[in-house]
C-alpha positions in Angstrom: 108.4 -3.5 129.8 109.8 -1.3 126.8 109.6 -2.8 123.8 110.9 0.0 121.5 110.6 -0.5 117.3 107.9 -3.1 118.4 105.7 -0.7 119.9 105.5 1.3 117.3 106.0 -1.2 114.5 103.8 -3.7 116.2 101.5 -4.4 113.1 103.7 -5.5 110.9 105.1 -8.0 113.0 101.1 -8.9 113.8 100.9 -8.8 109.3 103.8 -11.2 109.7 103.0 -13.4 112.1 99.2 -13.9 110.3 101.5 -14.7 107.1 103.8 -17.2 108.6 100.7 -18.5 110.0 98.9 -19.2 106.4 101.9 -20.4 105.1 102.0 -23.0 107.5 98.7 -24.2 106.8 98.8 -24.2 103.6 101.8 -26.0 104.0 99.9 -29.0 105.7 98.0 -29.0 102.4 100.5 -29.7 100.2 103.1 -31.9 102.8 104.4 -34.0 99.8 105.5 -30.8 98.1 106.9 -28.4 101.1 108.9 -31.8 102.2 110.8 -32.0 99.0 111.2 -28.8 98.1 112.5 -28.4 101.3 114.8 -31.2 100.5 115.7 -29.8 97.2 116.5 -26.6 99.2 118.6 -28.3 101.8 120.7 -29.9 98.7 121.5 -26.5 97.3 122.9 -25.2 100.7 124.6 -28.3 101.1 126.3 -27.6 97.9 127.2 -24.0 98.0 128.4 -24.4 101.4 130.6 -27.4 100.1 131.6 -25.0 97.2 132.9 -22.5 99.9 134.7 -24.6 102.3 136.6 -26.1 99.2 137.6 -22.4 98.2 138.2 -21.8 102.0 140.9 -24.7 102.3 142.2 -24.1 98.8 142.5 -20.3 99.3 142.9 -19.6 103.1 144.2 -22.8 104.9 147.6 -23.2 103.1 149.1 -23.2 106.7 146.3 -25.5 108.6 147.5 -28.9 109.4 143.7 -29.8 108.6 143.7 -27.9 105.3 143.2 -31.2 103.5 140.7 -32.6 106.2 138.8 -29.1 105.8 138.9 -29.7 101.3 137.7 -33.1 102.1 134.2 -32.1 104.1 134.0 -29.3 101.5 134.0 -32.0 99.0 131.3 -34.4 100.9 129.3 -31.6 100.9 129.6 -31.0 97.3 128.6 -35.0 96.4 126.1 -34.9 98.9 124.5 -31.4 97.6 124.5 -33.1 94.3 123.2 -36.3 95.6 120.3 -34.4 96.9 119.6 -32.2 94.0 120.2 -34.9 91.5 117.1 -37.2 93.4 115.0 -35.3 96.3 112.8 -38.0 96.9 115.3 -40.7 97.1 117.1 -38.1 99.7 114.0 -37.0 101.4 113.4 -40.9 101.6 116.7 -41.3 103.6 116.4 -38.5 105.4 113.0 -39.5 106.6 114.3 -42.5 108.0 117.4 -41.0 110.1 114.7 -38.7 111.0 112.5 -41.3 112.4 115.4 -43.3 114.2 116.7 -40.5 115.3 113.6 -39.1 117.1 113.6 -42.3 118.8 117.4 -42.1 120.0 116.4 -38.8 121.4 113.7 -39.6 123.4 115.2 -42.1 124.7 118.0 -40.0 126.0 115.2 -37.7 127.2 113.9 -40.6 129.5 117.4 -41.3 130.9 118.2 -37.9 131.7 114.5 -37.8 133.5 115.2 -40.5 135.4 118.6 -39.1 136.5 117.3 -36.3 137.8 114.3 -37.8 139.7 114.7 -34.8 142.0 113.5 -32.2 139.8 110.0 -31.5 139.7 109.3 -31.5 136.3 111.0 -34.9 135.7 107.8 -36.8 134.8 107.0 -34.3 132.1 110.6 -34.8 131.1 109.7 -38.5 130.5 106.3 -37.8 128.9 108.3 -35.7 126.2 110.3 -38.6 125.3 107.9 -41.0 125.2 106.1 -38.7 122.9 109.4 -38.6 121.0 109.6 -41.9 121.0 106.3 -42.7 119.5 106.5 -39.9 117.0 110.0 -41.8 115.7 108.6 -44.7 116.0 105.6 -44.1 113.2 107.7 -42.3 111.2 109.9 -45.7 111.2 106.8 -48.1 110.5 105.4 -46.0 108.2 108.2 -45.6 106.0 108.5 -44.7 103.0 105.1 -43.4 103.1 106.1 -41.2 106.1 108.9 -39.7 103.7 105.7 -38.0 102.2 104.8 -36.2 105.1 107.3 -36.0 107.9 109.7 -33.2 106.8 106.7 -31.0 105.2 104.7 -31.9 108.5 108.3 -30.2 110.8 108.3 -27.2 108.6 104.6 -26.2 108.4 104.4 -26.4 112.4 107.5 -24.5 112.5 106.1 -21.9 110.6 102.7 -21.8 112.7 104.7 -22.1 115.8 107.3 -18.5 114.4 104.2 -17.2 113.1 101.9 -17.4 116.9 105.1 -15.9 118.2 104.9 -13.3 116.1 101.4 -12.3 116.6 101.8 -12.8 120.5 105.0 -10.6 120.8 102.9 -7.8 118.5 100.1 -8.1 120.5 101.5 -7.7 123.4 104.0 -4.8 122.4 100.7 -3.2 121.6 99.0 -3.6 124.5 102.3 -2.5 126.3 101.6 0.8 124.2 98.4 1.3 125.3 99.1 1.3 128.5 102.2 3.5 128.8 101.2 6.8 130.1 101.4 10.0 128.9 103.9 12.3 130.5 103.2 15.6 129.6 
């Protein structure tokens, strides 16, 4: 397989992957903190992105029968970006809990769609992952608000372990791909 800039550039993606990596962990030391902050981070999108489908509707959707529908979500946006800003933890508090319930909605789906397709090998891992699902709404649920401390921090540090191993395996593998490759001469 080619793999191009990688080959060649394949230790700075390894440099990234390590950081992504240590950021993760070190984001499973301070869950409170990387879950509001993220929070706080979410608001601010939430807000801007408001901002800009307000001056979208305003400015380009004179014509659209939904201009007014499109100025409305721009505003809901808007209150909800400031919501979040105004009170993180309050937000990261009801967030937590849609989380939770929703995680549980989900795997529930996952088992239904399992069973429905009994004919597919991989069906009863398709039930074990929404069991786990299940069980991983379900204590963010009974744990609540306490979980509101950890939950959201506890998504985006795996997430960034889980980028980061992909980083290093793709750069690892680019270079070993390099190594191999023979020289025409």
């Amino acid at each position: 397989m080619e793999y191009g800039e990688v080959g060649k550039n394949w230790v700075w993606l390894l440099g990234l992957g390590i950081i992504f990596i240590t950021l993760g962990f070190a984001g499973l030391l301070l869950l409170p903190l990387v879950t509001i902050t993220s929070v706080a981070i979410f608001g601010a999108f939430m807000l801007v992105a408001g901002a800009l489908q307000i001056a979208q509707g305003i400015a380009k959707a004179r014509d659209w029968k939904s201009r007014g529908l499109h100025i409305l979500m721009g505003i809901i946006y808007v209150i909800g970006g400031i919501a979040t800003l105004e009170n993180p933890v309050l937000a990261t508090t009801i967030l937590t809990l849609v989380l939770g319930f929703s995680l549980i909605a989900i795997g529930s789906i996952r088992i239904a769609v399992a069973f429905q397709n009994k004919d597919v090998n991989q069906w009863a891992l398709m039930t074990l992952s929404g069991v786990l699902t299940i069980f991983l709404g379900f204590l963010i649920v009974i744990q609540w608000p306490w979980s509101s401390l950890w939950a959201i921090g506890l998504f985006v540090s795996l997430d960034l372990i889980m980028s980061g191993a992909n980083f290093m395996a793709i750069a690892l593998t680019a270079k070993g791909s390099k190594d191999e490759t023979p020289i025409l001469g």
